[in-house]
PyMOL CGO cylinders between C-alpha atoms (Angstrom):
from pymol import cmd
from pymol.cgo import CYLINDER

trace = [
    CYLINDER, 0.00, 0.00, 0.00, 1.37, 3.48, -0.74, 0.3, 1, 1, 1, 1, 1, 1,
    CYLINDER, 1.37, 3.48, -0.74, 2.16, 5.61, 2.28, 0.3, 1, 1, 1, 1, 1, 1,
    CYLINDER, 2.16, 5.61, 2.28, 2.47, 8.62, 4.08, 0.3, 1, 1, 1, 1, 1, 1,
    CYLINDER, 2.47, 8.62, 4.08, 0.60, 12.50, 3.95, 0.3, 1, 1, 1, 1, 1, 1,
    CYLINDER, 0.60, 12.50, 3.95, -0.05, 14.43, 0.83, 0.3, 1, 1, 1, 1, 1, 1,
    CYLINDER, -0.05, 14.43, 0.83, 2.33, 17.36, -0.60, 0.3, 1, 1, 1, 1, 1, 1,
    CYLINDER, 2.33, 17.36, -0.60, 1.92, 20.87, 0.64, 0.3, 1, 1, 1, 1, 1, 1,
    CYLINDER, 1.92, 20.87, 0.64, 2.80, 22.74, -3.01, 0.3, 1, 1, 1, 1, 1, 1,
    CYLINDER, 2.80, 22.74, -3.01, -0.56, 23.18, -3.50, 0.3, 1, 1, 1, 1, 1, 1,
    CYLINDER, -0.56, 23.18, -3.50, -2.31, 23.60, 0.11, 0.3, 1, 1, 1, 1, 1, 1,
    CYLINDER, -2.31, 23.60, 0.11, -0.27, 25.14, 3.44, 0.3, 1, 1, 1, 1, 1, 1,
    CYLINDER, -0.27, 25.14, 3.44, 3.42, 25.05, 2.83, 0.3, 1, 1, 1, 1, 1, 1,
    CYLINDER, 3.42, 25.05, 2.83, 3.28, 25.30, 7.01, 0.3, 1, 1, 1, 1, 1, 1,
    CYLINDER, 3.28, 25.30, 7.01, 2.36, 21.80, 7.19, 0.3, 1, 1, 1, 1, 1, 1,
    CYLINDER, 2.36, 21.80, 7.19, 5.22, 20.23, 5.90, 0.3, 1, 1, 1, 1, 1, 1,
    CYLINDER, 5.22, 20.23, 5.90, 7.27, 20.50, 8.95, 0.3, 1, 1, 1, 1, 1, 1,
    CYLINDER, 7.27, 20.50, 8.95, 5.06, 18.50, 10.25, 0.3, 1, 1, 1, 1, 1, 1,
    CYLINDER, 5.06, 18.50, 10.25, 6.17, 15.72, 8.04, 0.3, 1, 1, 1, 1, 1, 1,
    CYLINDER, 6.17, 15.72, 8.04, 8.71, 12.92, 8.73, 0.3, 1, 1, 1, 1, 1, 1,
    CYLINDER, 8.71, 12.92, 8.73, 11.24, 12.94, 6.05, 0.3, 1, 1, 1, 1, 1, 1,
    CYLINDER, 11.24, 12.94, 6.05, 11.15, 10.08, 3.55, 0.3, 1, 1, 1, 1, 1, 1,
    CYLINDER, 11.15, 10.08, 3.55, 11.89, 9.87, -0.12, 0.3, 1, 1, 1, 1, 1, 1,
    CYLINDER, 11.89, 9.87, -0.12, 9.78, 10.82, -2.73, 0.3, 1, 1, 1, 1, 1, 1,
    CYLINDER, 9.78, 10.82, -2.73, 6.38, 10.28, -2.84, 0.3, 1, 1, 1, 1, 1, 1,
    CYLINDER, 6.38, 10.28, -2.84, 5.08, 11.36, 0.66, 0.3, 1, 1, 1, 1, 1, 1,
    CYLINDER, 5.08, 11.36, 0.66, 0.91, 10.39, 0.07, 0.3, 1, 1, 1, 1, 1, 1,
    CYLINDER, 0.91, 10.39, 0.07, -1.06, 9.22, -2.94, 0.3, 1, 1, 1, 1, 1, 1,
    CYLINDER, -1.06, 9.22, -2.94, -4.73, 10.32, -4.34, 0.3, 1, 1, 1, 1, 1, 1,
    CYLINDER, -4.73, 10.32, -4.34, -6.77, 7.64, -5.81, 0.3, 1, 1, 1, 1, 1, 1,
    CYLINDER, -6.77, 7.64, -5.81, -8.37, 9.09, -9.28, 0.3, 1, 1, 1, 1, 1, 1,
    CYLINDER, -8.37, 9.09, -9.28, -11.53, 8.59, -10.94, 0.3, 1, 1, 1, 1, 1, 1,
    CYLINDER, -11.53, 8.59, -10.94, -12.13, 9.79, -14.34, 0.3, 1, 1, 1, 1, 1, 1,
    CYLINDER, -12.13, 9.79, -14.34, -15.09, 10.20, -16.27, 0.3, 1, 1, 1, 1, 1, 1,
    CYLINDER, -15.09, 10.20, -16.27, -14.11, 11.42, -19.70, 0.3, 1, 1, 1, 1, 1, 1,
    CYLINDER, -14.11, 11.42, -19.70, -16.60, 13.48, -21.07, 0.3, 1, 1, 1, 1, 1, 1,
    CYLINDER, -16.60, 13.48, -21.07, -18.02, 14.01, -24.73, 0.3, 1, 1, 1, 1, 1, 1,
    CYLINDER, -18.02, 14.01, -24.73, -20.05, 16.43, -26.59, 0.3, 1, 1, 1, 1, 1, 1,
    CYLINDER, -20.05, 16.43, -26.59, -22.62, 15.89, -29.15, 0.3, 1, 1, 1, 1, 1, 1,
    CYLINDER, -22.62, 15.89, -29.15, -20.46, 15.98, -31.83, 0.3, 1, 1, 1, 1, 1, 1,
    CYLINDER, -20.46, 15.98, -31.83, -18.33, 12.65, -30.23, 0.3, 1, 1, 1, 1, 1, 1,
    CYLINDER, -18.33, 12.65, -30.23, -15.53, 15.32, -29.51, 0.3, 1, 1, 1, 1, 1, 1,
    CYLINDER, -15.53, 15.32, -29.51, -13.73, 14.90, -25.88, 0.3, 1, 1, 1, 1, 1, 1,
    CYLINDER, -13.73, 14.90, -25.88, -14.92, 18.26, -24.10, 0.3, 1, 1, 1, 1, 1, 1,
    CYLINDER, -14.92, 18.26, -24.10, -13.42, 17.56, -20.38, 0.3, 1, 1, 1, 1, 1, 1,
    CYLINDER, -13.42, 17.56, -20.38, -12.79, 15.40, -17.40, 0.3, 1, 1, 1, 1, 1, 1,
    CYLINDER, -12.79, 15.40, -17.40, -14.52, 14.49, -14.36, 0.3, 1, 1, 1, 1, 1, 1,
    CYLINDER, -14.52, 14.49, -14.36, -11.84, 13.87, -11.24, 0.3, 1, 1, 1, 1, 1, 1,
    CYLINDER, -11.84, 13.87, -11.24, -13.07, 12.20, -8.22, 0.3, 1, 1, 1, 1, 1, 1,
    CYLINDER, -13.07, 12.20, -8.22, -9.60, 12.49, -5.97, 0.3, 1, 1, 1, 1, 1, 1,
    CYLINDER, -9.60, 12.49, -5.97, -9.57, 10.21, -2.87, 0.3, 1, 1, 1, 1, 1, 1,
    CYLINDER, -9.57, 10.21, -2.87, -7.10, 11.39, 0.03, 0.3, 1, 1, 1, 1, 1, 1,
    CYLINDER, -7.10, 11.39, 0.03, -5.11, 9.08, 2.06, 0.3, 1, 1, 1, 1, 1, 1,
    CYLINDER, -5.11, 9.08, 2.06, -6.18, 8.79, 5.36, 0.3, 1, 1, 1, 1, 1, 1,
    CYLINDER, -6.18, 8.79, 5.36, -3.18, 10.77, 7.09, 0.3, 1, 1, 1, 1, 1, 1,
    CYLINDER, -3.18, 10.77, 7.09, -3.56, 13.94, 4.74, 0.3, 1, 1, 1, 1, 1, 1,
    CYLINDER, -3.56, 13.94, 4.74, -6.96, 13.71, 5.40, 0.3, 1, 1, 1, 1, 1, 1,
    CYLINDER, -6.96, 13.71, 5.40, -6.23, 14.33, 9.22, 0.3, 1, 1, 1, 1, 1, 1,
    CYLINDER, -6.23, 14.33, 9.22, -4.28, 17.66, 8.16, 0.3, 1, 1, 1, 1, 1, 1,
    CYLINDER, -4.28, 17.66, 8.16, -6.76, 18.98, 5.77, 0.3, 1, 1, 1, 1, 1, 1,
    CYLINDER, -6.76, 18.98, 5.77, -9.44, 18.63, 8.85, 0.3, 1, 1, 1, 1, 1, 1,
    CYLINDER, -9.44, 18.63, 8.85, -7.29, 19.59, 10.77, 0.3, 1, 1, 1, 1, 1, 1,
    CYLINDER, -7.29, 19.59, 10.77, -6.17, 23.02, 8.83, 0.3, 1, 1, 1, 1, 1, 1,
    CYLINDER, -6.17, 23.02, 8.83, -9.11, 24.22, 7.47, 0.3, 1, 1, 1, 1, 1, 1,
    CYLINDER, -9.11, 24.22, 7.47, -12.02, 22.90, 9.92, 0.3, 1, 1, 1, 1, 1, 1,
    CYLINDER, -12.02, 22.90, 9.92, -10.11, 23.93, 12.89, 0.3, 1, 1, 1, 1, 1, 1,
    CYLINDER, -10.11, 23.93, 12.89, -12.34, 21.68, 15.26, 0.3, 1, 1, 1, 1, 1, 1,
    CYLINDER, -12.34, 21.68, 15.26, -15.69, 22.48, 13.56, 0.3, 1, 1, 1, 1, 1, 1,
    CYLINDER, -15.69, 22.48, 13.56, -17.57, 20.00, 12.95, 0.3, 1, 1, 1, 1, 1, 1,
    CYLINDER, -17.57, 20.00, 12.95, -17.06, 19.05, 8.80, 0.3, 1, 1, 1, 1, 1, 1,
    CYLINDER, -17.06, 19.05, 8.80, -20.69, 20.64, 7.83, 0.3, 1, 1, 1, 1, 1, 1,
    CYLINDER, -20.69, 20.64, 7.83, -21.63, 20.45, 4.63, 0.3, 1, 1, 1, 1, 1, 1,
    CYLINDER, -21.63, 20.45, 4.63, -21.07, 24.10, 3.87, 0.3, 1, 1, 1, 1, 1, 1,
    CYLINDER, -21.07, 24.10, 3.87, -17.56, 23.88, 5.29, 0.3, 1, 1, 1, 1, 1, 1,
    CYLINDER, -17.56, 23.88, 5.29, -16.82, 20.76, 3.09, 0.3, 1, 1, 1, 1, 1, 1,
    CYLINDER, -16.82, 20.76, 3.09, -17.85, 23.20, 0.33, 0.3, 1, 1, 1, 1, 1, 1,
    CYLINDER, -17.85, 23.20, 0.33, -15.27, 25.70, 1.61, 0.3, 1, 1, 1, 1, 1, 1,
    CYLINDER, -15.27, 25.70, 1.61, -12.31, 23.43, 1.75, 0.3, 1, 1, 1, 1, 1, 1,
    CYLINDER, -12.31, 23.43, 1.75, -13.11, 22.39, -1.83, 0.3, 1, 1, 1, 1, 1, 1,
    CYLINDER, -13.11, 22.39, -1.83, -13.08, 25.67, -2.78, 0.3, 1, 1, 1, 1, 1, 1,
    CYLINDER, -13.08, 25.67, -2.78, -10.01, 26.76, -1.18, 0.3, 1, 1, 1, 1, 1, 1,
    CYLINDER, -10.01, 26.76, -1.18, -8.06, 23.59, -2.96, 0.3, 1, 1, 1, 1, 1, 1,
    CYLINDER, -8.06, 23.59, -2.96, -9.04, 24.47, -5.99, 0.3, 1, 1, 1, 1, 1, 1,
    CYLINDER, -9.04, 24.47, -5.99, -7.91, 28.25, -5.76, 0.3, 1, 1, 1, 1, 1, 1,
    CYLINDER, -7.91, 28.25, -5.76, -4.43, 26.64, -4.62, 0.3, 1, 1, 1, 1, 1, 1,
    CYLINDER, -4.43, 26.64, -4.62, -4.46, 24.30, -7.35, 0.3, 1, 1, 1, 1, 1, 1,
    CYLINDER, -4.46, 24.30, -7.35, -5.48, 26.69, -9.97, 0.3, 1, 1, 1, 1, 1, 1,
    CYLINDER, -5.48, 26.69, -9.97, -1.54, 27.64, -10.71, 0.3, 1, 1, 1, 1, 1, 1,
    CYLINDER, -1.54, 27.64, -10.71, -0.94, 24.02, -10.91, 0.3, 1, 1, 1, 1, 1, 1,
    CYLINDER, -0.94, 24.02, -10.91, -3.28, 23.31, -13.76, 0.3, 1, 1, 1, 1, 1, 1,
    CYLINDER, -3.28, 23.31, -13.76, -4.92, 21.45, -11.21, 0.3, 1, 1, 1, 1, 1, 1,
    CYLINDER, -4.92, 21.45, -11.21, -2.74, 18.47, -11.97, 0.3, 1, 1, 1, 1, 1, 1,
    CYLINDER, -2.74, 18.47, -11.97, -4.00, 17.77, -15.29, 0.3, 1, 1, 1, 1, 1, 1,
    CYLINDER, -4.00, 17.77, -15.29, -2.27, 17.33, -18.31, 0.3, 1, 1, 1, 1, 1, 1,
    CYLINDER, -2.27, 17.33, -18.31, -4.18, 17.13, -21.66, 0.3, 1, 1, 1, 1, 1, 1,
    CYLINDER, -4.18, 17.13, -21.66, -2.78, 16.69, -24.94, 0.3, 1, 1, 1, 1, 1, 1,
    CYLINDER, -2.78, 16.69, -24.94, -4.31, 16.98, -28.64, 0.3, 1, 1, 1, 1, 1, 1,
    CYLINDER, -4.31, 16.98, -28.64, -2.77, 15.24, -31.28, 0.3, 1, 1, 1, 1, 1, 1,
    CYLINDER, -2.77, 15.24, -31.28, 0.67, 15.35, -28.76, 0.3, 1, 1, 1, 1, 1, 1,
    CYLINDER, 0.67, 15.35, -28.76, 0.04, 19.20, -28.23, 0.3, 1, 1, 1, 1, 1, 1,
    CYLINDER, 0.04, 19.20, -28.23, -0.79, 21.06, -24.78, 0.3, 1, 1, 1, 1, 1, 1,
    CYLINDER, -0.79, 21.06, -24.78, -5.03, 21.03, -24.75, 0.3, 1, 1, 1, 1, 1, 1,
    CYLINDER, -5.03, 21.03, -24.75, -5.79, 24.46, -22.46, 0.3, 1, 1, 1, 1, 1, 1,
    CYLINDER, -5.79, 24.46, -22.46, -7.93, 23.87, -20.01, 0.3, 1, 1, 1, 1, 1, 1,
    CYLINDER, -7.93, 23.87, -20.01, -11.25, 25.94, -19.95, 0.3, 1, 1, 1, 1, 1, 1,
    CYLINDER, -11.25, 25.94, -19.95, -13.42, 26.32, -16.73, 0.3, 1, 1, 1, 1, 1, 1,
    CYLINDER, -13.42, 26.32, -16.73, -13.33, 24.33, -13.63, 0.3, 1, 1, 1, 1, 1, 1,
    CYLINDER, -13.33, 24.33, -13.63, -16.57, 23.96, -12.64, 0.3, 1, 1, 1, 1, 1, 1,
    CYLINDER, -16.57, 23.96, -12.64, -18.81, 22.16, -9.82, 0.3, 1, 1, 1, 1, 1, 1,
    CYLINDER, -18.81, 22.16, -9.82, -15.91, 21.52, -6.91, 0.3, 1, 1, 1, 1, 1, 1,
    CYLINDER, -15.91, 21.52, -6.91, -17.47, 19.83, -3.87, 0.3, 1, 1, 1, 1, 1, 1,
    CYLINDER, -17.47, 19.83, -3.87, -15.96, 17.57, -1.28, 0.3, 1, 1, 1, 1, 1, 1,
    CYLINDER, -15.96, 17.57, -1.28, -17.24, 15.14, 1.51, 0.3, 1, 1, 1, 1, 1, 1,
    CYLINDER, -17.24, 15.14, 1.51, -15.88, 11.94, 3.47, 0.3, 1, 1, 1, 1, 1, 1,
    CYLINDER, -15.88, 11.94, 3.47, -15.23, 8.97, 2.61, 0.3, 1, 1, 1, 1, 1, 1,
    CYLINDER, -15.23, 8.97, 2.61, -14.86, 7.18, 6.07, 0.3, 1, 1, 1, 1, 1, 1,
    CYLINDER, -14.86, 7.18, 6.07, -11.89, 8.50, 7.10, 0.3, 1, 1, 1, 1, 1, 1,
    CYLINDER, -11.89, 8.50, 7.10, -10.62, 9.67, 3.60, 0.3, 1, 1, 1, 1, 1, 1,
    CYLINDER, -10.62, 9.67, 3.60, -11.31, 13.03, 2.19, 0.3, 1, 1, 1, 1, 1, 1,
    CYLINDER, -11.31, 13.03, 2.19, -12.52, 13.09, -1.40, 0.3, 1, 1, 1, 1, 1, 1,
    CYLINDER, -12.52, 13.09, -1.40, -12.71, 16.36, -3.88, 0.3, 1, 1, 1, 1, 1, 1,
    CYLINDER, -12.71, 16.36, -3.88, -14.46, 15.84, -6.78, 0.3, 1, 1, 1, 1, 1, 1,
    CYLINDER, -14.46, 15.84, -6.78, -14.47, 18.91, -9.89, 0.3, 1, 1, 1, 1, 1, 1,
    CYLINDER, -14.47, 18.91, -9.89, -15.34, 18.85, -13.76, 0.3, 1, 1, 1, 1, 1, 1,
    CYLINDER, -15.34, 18.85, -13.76, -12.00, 20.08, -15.72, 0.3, 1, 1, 1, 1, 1, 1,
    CYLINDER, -12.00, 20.08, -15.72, -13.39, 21.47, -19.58, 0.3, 1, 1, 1, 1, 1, 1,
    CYLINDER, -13.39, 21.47, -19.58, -11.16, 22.38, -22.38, 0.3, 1, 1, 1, 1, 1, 1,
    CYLINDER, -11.16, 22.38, -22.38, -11.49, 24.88, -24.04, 0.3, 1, 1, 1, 1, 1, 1,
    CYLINDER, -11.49, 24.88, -24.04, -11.69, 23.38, -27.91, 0.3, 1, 1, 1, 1, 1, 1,
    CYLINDER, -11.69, 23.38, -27.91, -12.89, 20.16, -27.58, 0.3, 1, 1, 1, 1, 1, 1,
    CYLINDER, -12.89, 20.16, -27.58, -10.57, 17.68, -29.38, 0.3, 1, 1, 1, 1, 1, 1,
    CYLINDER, -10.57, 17.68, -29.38, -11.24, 14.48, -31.24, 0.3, 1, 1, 1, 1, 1, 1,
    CYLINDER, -11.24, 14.48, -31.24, -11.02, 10.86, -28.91, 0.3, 1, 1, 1, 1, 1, 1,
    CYLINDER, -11.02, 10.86, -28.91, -8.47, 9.42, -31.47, 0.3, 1, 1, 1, 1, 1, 1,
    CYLINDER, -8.47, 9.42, -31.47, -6.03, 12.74, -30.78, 0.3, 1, 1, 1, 1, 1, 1,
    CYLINDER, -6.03, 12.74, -30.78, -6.66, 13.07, -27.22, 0.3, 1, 1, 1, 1, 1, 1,
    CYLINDER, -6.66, 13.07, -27.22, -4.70, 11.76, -23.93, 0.3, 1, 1, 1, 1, 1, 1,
    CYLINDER, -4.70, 11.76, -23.93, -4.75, 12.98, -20.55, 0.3, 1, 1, 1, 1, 1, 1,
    CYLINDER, -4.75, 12.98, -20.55, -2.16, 12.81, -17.03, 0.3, 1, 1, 1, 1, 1, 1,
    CYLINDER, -2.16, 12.81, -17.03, -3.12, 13.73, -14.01, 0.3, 1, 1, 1, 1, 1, 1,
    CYLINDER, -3.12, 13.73, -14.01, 0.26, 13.87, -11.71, 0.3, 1, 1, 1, 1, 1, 1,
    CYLINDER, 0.26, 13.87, -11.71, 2.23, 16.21, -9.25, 0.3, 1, 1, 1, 1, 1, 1,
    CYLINDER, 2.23, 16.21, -9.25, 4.89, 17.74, -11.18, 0.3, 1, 1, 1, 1, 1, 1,
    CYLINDER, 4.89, 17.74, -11.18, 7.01, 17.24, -7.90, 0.3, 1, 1, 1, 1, 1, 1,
    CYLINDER, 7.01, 17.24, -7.90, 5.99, 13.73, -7.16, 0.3, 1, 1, 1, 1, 1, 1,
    CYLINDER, 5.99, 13.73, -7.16, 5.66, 14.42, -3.69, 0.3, 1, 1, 1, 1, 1, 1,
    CYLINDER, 5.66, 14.42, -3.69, 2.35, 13.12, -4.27, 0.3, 1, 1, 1, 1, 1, 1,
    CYLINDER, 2.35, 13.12, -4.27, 2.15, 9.98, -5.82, 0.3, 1, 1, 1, 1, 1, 1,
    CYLINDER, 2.15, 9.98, -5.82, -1.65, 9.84, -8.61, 0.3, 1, 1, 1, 1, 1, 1,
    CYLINDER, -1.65, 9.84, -8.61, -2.98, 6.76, -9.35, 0.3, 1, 1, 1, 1, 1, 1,
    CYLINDER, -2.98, 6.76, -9.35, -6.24, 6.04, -10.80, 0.3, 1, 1, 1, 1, 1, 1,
    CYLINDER, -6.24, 6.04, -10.80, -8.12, 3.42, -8.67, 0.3, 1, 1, 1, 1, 1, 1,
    CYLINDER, -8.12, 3.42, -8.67, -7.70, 0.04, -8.05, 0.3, 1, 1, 1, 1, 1, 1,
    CYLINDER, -7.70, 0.04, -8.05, -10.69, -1.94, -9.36, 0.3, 1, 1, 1, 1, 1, 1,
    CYLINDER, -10.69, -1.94, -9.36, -13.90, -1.76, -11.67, 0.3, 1, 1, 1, 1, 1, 1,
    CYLINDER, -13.90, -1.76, -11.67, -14.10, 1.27, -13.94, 0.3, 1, 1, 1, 1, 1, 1,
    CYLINDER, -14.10, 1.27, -13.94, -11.51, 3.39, -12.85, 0.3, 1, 1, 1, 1, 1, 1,
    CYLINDER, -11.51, 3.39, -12.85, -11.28, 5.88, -16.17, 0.3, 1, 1, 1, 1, 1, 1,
    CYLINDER, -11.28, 5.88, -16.17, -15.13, 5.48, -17.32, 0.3, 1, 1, 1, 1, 1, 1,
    CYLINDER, -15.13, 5.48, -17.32, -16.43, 7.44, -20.87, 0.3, 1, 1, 1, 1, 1, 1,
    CYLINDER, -16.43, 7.44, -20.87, -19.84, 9.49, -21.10, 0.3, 1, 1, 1, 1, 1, 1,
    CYLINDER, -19.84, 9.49, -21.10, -21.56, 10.00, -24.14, 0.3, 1, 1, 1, 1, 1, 1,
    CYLINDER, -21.56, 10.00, -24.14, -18.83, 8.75, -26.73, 0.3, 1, 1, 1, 1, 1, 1,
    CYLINDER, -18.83, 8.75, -26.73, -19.53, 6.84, -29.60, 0.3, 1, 1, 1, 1, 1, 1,
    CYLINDER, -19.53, 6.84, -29.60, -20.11, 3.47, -29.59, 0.3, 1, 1, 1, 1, 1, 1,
    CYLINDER, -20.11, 3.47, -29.59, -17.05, 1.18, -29.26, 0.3, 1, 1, 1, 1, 1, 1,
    CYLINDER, -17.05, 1.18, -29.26, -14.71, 3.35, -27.87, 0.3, 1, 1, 1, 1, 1, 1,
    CYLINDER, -14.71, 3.35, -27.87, -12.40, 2.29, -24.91, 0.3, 1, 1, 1, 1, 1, 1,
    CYLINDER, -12.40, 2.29, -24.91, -10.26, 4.11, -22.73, 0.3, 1, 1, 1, 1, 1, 1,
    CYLINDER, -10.26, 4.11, -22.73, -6.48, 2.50, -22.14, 0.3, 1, 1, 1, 1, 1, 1,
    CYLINDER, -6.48, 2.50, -22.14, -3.89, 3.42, -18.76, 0.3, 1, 1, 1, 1, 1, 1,
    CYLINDER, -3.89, 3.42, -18.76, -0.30, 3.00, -19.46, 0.3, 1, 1, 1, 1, 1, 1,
    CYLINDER, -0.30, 3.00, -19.46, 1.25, 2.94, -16.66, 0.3, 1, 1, 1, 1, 1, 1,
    CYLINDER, 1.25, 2.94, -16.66, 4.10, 4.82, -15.74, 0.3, 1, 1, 1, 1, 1, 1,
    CYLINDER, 4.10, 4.82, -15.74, 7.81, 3.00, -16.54, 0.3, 1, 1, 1, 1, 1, 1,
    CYLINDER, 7.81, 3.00, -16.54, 10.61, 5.19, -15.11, 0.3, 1, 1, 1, 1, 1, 1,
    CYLINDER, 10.61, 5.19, -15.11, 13.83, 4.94, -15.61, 0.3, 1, 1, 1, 1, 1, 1,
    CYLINDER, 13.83, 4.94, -15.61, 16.14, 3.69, -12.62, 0.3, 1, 1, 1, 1, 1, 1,
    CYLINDER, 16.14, 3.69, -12.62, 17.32, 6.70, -12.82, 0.3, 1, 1, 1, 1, 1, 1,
    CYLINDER, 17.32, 6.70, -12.82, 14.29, 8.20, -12.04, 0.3, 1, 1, 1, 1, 1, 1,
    CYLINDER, 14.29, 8.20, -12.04, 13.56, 6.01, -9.10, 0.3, 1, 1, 1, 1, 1, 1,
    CYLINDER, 13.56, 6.01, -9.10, 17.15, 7.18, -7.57, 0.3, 1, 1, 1, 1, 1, 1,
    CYLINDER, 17.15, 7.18, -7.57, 16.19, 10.74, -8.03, 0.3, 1, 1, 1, 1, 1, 1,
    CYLINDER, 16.19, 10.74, -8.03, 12.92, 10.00, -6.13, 0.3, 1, 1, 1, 1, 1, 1,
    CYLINDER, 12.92, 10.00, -6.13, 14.23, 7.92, -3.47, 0.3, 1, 1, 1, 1, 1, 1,
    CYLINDER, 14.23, 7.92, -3.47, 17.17, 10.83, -2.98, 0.3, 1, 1, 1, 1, 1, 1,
    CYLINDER, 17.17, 10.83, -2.98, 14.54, 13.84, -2.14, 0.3, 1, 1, 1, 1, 1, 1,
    CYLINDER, 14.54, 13.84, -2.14, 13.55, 14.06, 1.52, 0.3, 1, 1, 1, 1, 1, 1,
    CYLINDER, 13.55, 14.06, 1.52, 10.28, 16.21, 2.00, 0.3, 1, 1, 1, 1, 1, 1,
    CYLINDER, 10.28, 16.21, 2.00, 11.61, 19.37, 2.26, 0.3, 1, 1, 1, 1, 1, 1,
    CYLINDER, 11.61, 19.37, 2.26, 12.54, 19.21, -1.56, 0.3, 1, 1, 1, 1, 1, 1,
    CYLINDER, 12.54, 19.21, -1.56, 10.15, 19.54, -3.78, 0.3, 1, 1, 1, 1, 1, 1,
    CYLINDER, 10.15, 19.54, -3.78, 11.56, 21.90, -6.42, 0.3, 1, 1, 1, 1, 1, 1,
    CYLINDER, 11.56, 21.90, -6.42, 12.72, 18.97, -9.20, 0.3, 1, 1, 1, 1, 1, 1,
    CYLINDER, 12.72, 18.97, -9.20, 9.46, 19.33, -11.10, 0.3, 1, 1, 1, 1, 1, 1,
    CYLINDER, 9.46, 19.33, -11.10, 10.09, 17.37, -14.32, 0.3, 1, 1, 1, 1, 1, 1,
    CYLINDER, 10.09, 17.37, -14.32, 9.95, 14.05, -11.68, 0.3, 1, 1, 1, 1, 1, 1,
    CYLINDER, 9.95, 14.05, -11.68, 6.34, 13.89, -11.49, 0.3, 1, 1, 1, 1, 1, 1,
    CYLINDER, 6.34, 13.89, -11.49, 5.74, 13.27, -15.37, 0.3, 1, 1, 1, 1, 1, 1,
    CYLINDER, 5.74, 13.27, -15.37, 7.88, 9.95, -15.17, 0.3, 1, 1, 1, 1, 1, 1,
    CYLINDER, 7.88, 9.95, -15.17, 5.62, 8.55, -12.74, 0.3, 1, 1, 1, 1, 1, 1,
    CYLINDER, 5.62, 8.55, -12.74, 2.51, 9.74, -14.48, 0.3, 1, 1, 1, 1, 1, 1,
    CYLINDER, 2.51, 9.74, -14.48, -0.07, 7.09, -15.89, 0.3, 1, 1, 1, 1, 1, 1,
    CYLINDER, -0.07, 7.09, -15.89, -1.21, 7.84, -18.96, 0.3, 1, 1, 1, 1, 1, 1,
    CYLINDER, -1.21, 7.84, -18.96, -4.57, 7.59, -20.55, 0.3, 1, 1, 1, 1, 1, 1,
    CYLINDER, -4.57, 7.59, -20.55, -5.62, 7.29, -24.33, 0.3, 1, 1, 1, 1, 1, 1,
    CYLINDER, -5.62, 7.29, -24.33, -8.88, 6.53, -26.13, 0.3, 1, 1, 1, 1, 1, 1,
    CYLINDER, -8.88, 6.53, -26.13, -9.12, 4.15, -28.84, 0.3, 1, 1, 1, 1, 1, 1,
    CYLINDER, -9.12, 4.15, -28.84, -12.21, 4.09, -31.37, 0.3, 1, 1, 1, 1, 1, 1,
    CYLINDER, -12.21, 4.09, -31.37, -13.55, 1.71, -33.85, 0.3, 1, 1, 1, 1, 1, 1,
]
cmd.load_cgo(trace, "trace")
């Protein structure tokens, strides 16, 4: 099982101190993707369902709730407070078209609740041309890998809505180099500032139509 709390780049740099210091990655998010299409079979944007680990979890209670009770309306808060700190990250997500940057458009519907003890965010990612399935691939990492992104174990873990018939979605996942795994293992958690790592441990996800 991966290990450990969830990076700080994007929330309260504060909180890392808090931190024991092991190599490279320090938490993981479990993804869930729905892959959305428009009317015209064209990929227009991504659903993310992000599941916390249960010890980054404690410090996002911990830092925004203060003690309060995790209302719905403060669940709503500390969804929208990620996604303002994620917002110079590009929120994670890398889309290509046809091997080009895809610019993301709006971020739209972020909400948040509890999954037992795991916090989950959940937010709709549209680009701004939508691109056709065939030319289109998505990542969805932490450029410093402090975080380590997987997409679920389990049934359906990248799902399509409304494409045309027969298509599939397909994860590579990630094969770094041992040199990338020495560079990983070398960083404690104060360093976080090699941010061509995270792209080398990135899964990658294409679509394939008939």
């Amino acid at each position: 099982m991966r290990t450990s709390a969830l990076t700080a780049i994007a929330f309260a740099a504060a909180l890392l101190a808090a931190h024991p210091a092991f190599a490279h990655p320090h938490s993981w998010i479990d993804l869930k993707v729905a892959v959305m299409f428009d009317d015209a079979g064209k990929v227009k944007g991504l659903q993310e369902d992000w599941l916390f680990d249960e010890v980054y979890t404690t410090y996002i209670v911990d830092s925004f709730a203060k003690g309060k009770p995790l209302t719905p309306e403060r669940l709503a808060a500390i969804a929208q407070k990620i996604m303002g700190n994620l917002k110079s990250y590009d929120n994670f997500t890398k889309a290509k078209a046809a091997g080009k940057p895809l610019a993301l458009g709006s971020i739209t519907a972020p909400g948040a609740a509890m999954q037992g003890r795991r916090f989950a965010l959940k937010f709709t990612a549209t680009f701004a041309e939508p691109t056709p399935p065939e030319d289109f691939a998505y990542e969805i990492y932490d450029p410093t890998y402090y975080i380590e992104m997987l997409h679920a174990e389990g049934k359906e873990p990248v799902r399509l809505v409304g494409a045309p018939a027969g298509c599939k979605p397909h994860v590579a996942k990630p094969n770094p180099s041992m040199d990338a795994i020495v560079r990983a293992s070398s960083l404690d958690q104060t360093q976080t500032t090699d941010t061509g790592l995270g792209e080398l441990f990135a899964e990658k996800v294409t679509i394939s139509c008939p």
